[in-house]
Structure formats: C-alpha cells, structure tokens
mmCIF entry with sequence, helices, sheets and N, C-alpha, C, O atoms, coordinates in Angstrom:
data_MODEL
# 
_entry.id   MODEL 
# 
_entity.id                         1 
_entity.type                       polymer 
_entity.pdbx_number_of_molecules   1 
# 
_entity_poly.entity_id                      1 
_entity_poly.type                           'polypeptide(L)' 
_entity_poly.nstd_linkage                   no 
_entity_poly.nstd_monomer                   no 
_entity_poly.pdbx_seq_one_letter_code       
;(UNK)(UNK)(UNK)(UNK)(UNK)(UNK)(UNK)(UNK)(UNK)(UNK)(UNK)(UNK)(UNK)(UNK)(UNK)(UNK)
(UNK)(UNK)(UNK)(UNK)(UNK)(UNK)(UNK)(UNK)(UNK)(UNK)(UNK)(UNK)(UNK)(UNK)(UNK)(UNK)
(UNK)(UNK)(UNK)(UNK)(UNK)(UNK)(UNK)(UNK)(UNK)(UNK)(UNK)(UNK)(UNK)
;
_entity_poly.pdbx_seq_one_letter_code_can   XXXXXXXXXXXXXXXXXXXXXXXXXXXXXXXXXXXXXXXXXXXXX 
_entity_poly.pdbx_strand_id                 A 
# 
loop_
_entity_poly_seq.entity_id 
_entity_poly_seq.num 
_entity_poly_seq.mon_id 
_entity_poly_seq.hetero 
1 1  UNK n 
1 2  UNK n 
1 3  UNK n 
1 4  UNK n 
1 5  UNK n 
1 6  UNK n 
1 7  UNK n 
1 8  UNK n 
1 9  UNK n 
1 10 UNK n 
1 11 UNK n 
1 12 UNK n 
1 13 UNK n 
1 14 UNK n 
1 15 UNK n 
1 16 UNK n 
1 17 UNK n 
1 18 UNK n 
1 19 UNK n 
1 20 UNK n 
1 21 UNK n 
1 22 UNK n 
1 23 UNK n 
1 24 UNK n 
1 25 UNK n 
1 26 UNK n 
1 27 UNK n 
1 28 UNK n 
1 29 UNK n 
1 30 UNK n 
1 31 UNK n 
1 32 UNK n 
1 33 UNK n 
1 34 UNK n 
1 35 UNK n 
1 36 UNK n 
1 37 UNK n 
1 38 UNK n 
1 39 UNK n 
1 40 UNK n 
1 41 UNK n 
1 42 UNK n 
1 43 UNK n 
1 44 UNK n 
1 45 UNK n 
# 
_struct_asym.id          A 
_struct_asym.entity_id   1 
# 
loop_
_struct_conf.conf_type_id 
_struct_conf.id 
_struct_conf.pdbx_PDB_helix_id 
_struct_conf.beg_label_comp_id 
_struct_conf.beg_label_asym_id 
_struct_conf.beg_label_seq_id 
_struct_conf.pdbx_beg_PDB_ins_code 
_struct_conf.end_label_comp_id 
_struct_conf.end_label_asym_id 
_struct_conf.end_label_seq_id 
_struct_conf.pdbx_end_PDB_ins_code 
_struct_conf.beg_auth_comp_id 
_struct_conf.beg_auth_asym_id 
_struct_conf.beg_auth_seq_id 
_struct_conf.end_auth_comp_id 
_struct_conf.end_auth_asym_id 
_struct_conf.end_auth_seq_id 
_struct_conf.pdbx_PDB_helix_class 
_struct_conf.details 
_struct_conf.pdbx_PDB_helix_length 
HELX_P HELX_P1 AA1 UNK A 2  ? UNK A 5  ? UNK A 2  UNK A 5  1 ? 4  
HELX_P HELX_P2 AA2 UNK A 7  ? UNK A 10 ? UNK A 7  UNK A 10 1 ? 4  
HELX_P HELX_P3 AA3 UNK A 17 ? UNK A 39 ? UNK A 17 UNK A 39 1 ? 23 
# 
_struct_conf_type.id          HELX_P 
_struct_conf_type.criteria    ? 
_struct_conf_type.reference   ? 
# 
loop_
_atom_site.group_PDB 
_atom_site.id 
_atom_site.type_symbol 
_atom_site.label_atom_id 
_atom_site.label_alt_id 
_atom_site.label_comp_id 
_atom_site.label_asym_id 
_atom_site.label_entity_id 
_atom_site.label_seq_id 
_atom_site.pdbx_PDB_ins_code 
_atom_site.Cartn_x 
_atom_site.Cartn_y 
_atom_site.Cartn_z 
_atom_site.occupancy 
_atom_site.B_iso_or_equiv 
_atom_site.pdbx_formal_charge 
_atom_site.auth_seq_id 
_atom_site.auth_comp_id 
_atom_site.auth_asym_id 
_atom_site.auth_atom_id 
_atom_site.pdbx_PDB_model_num 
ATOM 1   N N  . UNK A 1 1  ? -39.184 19.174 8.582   1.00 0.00 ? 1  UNK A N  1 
ATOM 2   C CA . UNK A 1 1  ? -38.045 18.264 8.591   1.00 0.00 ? 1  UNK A CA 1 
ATOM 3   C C  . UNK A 1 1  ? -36.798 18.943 9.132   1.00 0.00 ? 1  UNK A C  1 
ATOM 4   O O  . UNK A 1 1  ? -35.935 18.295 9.725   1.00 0.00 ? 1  UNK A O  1 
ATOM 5   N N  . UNK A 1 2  ? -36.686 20.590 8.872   1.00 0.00 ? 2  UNK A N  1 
ATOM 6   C CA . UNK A 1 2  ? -35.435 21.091 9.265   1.00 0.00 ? 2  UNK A CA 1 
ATOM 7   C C  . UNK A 1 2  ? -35.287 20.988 10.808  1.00 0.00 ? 2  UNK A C  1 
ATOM 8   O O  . UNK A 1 2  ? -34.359 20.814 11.598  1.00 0.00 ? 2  UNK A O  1 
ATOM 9   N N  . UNK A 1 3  ? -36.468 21.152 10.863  1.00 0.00 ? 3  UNK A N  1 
ATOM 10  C CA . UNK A 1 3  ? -36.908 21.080 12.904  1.00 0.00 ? 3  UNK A CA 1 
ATOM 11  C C  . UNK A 1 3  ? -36.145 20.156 13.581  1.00 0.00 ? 3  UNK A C  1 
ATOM 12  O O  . UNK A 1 3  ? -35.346 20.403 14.484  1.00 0.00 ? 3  UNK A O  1 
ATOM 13  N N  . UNK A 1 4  ? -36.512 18.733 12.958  1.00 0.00 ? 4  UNK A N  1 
ATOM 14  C CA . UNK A 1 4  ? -36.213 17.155 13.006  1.00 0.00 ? 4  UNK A CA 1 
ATOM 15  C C  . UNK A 1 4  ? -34.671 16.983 13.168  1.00 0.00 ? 4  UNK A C  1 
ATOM 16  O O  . UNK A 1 4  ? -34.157 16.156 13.922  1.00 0.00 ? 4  UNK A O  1 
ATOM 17  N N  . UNK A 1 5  ? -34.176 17.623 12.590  1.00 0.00 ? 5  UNK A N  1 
ATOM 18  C CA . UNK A 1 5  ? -32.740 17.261 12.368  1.00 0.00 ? 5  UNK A CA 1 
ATOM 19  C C  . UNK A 1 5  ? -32.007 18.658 13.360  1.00 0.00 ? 5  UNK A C  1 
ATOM 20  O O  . UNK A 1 5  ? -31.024 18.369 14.043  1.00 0.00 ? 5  UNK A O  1 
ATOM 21  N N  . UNK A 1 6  ? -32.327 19.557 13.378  1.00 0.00 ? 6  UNK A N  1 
ATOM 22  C CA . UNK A 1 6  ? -32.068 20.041 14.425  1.00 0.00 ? 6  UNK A CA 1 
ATOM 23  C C  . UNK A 1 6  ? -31.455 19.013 15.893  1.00 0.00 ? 6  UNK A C  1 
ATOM 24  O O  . UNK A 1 6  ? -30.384 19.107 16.493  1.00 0.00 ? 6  UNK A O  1 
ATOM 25  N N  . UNK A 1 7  ? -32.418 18.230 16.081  1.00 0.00 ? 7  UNK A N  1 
ATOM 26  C CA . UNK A 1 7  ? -31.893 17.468 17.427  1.00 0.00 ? 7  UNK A CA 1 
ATOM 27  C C  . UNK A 1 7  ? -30.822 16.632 17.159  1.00 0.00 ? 7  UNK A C  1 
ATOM 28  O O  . UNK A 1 7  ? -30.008 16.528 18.077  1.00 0.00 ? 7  UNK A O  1 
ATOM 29  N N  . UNK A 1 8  ? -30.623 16.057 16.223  1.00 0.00 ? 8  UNK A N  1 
ATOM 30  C CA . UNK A 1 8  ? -29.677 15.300 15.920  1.00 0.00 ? 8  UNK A CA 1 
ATOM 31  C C  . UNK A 1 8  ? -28.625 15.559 16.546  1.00 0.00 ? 8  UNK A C  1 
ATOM 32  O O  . UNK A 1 8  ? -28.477 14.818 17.517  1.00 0.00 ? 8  UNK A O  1 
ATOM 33  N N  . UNK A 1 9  ? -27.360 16.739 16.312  1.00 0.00 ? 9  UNK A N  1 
ATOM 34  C CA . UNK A 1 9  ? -26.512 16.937 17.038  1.00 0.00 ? 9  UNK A CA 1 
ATOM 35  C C  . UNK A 1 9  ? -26.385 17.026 18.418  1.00 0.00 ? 9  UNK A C  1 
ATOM 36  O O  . UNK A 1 9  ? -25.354 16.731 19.022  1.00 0.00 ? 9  UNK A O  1 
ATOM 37  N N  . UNK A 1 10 ? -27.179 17.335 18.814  1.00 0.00 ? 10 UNK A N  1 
ATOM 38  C CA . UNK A 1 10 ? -27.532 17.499 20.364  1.00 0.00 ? 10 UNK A CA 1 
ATOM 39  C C  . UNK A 1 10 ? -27.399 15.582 21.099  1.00 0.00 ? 10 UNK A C  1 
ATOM 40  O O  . UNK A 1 10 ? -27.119 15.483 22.294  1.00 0.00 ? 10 UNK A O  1 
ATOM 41  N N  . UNK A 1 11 ? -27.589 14.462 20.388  1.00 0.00 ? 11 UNK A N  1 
ATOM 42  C CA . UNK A 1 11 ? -27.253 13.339 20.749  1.00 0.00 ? 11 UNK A CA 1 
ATOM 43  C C  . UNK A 1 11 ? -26.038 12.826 20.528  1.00 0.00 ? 11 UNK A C  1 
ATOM 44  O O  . UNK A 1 11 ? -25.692 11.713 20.925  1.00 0.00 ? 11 UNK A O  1 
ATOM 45  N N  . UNK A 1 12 ? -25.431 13.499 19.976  1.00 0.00 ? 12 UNK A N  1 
ATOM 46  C CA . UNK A 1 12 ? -24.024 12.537 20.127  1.00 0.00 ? 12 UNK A CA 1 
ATOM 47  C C  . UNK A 1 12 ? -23.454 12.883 21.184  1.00 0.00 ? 12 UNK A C  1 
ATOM 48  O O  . UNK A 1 12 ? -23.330 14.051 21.553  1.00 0.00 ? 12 UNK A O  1 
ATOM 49  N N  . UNK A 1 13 ? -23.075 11.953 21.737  1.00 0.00 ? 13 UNK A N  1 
ATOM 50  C CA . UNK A 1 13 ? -22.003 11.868 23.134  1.00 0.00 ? 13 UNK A CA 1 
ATOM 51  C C  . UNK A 1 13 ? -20.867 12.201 22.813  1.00 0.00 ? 13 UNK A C  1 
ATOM 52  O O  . UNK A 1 13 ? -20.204 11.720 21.894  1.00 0.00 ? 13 UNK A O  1 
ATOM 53  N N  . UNK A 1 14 ? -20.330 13.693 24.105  1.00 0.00 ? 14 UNK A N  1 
ATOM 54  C CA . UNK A 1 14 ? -18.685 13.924 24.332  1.00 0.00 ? 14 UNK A CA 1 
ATOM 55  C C  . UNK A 1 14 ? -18.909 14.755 23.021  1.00 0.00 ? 14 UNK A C  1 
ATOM 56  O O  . UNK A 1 14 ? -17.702 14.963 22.898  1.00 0.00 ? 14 UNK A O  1 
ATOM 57  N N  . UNK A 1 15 ? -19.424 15.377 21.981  1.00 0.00 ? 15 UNK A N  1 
ATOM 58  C CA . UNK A 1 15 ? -18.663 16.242 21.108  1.00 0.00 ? 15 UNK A CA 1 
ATOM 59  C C  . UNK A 1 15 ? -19.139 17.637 21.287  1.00 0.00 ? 15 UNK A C  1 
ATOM 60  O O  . UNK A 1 15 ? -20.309 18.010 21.373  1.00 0.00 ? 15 UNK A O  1 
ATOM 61  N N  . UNK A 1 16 ? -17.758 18.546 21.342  1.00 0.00 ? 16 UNK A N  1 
ATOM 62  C CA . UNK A 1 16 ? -17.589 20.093 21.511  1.00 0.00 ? 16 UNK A CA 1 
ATOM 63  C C  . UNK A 1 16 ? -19.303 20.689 20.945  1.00 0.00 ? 16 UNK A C  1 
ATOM 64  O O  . UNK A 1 16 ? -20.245 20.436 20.194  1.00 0.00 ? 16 UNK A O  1 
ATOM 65  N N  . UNK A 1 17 ? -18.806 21.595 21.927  1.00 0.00 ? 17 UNK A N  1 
ATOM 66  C CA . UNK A 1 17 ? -19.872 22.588 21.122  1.00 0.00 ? 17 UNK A CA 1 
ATOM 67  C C  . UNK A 1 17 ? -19.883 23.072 19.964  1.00 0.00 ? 17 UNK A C  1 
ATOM 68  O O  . UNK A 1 17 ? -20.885 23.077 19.249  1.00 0.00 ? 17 UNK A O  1 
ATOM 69  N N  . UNK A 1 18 ? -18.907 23.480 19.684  1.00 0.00 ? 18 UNK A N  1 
ATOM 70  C CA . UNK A 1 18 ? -18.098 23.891 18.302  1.00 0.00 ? 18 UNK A CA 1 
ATOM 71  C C  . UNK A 1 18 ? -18.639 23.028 17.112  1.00 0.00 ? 18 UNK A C  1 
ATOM 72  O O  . UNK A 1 18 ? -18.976 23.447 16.005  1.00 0.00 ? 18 UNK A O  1 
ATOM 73  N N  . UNK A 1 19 ? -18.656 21.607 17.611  1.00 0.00 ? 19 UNK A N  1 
ATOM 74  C CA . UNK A 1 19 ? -18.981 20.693 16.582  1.00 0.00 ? 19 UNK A CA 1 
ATOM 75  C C  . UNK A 1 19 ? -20.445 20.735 16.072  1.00 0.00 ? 19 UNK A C  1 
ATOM 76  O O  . UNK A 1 19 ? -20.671 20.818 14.865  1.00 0.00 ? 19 UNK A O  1 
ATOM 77  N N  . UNK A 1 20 ? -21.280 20.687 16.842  1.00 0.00 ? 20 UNK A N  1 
ATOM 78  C CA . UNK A 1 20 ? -22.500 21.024 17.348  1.00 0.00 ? 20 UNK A CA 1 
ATOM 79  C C  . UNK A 1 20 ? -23.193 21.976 16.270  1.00 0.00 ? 20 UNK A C  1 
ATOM 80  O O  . UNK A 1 20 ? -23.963 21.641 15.371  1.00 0.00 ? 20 UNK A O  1 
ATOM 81  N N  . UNK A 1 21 ? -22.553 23.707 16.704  1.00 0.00 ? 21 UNK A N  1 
ATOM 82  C CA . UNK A 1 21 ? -22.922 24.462 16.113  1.00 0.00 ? 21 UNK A CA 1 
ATOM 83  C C  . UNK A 1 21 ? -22.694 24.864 14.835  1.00 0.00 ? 21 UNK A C  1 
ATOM 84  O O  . UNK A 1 21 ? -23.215 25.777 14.194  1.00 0.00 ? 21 UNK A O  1 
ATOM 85  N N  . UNK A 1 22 ? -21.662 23.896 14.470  1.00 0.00 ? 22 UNK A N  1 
ATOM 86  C CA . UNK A 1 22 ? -21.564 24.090 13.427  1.00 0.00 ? 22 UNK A CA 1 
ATOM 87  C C  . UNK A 1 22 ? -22.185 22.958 12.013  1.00 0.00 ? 22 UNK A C  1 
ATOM 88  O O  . UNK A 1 22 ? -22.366 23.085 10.802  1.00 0.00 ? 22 UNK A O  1 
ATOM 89  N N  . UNK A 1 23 ? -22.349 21.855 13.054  1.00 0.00 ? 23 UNK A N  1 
ATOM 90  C CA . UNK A 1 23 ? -23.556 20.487 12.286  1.00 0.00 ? 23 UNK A CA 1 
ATOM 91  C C  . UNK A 1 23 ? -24.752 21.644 12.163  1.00 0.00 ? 23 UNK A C  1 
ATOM 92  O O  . UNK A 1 23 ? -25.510 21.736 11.197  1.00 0.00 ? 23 UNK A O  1 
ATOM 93  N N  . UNK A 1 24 ? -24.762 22.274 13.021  1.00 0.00 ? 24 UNK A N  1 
ATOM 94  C CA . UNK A 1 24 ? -26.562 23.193 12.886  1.00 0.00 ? 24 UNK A CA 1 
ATOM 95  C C  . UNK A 1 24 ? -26.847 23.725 11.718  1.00 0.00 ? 24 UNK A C  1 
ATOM 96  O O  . UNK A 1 24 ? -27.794 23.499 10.965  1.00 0.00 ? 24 UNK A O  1 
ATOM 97  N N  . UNK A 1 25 ? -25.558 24.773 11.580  1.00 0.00 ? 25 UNK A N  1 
ATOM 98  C CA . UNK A 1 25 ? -25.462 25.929 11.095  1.00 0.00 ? 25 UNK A CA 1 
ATOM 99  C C  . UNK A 1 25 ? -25.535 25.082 9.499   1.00 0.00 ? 25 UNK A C  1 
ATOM 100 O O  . UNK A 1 25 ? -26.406 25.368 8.677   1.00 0.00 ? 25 UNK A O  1 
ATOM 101 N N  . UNK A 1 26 ? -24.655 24.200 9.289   1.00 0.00 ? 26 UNK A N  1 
ATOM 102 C CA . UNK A 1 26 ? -24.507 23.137 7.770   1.00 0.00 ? 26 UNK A CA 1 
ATOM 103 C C  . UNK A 1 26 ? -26.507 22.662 7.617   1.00 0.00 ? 26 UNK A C  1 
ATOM 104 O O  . UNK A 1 26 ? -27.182 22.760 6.592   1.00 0.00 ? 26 UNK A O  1 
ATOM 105 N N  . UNK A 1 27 ? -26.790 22.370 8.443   1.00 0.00 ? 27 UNK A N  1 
ATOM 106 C CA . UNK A 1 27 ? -28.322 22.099 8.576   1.00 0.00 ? 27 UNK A CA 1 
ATOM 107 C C  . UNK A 1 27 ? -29.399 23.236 7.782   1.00 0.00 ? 27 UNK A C  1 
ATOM 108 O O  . UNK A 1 27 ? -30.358 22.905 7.084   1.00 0.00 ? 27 UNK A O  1 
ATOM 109 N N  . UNK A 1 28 ? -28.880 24.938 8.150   1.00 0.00 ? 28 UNK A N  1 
ATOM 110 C CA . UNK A 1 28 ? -29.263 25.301 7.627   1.00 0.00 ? 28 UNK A CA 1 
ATOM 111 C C  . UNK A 1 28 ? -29.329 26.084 6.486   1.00 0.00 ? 28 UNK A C  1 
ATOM 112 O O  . UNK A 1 28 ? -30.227 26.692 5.903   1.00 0.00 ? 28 UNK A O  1 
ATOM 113 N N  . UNK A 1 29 ? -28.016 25.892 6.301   1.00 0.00 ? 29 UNK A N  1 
ATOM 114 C CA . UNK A 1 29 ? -26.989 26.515 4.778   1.00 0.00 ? 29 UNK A CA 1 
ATOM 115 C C  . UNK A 1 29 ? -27.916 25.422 3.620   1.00 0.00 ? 29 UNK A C  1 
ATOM 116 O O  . UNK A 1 29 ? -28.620 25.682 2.644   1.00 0.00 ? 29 UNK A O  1 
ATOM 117 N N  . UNK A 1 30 ? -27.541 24.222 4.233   1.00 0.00 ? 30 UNK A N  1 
ATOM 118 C CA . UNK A 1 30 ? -28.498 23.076 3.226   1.00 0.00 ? 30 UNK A CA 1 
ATOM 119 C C  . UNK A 1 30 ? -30.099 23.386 2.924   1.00 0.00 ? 30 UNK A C  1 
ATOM 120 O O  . UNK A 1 30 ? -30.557 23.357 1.782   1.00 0.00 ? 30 UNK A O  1 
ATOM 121 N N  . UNK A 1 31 ? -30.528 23.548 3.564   1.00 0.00 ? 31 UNK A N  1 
ATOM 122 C CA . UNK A 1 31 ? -31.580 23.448 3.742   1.00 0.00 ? 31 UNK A CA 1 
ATOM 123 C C  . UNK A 1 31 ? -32.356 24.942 2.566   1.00 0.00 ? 31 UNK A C  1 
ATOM 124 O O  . UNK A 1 31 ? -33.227 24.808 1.706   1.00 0.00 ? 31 UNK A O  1 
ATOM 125 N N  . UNK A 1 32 ? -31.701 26.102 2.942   1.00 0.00 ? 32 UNK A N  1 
ATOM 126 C CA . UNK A 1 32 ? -31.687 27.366 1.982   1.00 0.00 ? 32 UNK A CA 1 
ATOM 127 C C  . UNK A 1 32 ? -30.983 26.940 1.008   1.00 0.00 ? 32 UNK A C  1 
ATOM 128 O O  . UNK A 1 32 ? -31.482 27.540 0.056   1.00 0.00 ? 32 UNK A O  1 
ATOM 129 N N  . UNK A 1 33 ? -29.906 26.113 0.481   1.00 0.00 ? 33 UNK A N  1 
ATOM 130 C CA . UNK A 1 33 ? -29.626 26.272 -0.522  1.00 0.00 ? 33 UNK A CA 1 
ATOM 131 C C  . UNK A 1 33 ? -30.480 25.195 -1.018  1.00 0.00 ? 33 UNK A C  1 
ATOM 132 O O  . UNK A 1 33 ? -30.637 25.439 -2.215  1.00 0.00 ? 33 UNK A O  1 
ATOM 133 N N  . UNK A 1 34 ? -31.047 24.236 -0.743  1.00 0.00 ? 34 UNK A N  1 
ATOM 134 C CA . UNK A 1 34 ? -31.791 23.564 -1.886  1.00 0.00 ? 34 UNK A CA 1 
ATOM 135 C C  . UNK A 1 34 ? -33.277 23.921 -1.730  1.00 0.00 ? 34 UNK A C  1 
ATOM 136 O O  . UNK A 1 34 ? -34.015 23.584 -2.655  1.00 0.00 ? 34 UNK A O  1 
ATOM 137 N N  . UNK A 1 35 ? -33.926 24.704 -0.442  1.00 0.00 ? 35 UNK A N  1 
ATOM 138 C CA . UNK A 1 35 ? -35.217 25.545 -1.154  1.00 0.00 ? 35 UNK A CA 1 
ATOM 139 C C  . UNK A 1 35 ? -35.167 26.573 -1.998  1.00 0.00 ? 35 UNK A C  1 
ATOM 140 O O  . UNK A 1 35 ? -36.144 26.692 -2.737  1.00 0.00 ? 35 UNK A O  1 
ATOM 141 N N  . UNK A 1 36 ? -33.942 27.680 -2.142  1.00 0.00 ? 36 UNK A N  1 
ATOM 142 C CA . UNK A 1 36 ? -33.753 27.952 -3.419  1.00 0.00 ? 36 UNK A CA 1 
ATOM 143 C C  . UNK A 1 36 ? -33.799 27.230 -4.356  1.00 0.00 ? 36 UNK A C  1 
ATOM 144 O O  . UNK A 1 36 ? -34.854 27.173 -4.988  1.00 0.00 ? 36 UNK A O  1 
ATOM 145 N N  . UNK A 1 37 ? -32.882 26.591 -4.678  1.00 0.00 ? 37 UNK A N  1 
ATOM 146 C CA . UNK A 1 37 ? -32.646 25.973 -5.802  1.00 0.00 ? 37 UNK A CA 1 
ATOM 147 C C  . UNK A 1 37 ? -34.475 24.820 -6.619  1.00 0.00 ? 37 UNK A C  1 
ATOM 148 O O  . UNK A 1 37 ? -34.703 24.173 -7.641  1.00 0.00 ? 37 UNK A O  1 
ATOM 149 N N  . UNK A 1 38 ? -35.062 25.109 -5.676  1.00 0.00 ? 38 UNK A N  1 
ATOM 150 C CA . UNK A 1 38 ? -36.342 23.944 -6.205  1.00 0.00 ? 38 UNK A CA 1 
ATOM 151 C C  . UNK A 1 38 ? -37.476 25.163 -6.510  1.00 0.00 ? 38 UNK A C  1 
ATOM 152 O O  . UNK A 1 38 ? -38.194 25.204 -7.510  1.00 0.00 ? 38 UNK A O  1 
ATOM 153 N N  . UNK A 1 39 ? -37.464 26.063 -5.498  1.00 0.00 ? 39 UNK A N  1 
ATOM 154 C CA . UNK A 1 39 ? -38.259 26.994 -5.941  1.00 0.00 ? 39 UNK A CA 1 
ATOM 155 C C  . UNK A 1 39 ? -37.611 28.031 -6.891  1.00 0.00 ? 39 UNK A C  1 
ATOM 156 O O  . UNK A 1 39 ? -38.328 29.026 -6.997  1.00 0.00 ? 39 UNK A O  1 
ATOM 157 N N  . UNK A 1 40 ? -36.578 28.089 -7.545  1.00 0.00 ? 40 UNK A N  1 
ATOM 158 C CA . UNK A 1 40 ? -36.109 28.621 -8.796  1.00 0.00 ? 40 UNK A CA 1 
ATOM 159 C C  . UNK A 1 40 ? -36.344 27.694 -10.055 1.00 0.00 ? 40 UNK A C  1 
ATOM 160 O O  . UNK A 1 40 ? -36.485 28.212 -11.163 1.00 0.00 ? 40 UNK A O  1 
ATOM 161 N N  . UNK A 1 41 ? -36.382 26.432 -9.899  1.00 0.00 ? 41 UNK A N  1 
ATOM 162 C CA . UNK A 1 41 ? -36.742 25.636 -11.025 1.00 0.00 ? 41 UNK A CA 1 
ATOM 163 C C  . UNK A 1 41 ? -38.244 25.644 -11.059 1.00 0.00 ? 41 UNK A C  1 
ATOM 164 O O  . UNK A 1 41 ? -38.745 25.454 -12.167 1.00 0.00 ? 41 UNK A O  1 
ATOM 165 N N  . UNK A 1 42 ? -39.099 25.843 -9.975  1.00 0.00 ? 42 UNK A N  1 
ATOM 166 C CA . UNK A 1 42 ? -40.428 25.327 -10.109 1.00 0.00 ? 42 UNK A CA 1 
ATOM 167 C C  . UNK A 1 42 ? -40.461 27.190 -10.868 1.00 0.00 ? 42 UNK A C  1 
ATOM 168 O O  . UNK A 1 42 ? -40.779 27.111 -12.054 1.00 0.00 ? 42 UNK A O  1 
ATOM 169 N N  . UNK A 1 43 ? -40.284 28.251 -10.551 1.00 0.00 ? 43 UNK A N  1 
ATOM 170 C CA . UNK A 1 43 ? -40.512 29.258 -11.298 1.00 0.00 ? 43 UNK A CA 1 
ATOM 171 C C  . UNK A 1 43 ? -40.067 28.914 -12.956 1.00 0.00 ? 43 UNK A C  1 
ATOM 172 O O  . UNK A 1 43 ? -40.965 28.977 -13.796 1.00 0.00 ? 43 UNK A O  1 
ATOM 173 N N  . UNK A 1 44 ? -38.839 28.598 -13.336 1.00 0.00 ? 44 UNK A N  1 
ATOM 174 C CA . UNK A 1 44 ? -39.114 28.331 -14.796 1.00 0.00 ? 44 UNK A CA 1 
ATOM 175 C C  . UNK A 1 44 ? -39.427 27.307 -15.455 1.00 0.00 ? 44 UNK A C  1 
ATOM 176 O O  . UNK A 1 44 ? -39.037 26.990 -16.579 1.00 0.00 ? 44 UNK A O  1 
ATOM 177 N N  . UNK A 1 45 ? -40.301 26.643 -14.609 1.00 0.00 ? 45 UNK A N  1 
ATOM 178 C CA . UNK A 1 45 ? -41.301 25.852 -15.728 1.00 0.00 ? 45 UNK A CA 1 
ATOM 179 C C  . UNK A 1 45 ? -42.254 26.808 -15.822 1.00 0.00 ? 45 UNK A C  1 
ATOM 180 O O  . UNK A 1 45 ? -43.222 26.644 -16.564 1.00 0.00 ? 45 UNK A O  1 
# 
C-alpha cells in the first residue's frame, strides 16, 4: 500500500517539488510510525 500512494503526489498538477517531497517523505514517517506502533501492541499481547 505504501508503494500505492507513493504515486499520488506525482498527479497533482502545477505543485512544487518541494510539495511533492515532502507529501512523500509524510507518506513515510506515517507509515513507520503506525507499523511500529501495531507491531509493539501485537508484542504485548
């Protein structure tokens, strides 16, 4: 799914690169912070 959304930014029309790389970069801050967070709960059950 992280793959998937990867392209996303790449379709919007007219916006900076800046904007871009940084939709990415939020893509994958998210993405680590909630596979932490699920595989820390699935450890304490």
């Amino acid at each position: 799914m992280l793959v998937l959304s990867f392209a996303t930014p790449f379709t919007i029309p007219g916006v900076p690169l800046a904007m871009v790389a940084t939709l990415l970069l939020m893509h994958v801050v998210a993405a680590v912070v909630v596979v932490s967070i699920l595989t820390t709960l699935a450890r304490a059950r």
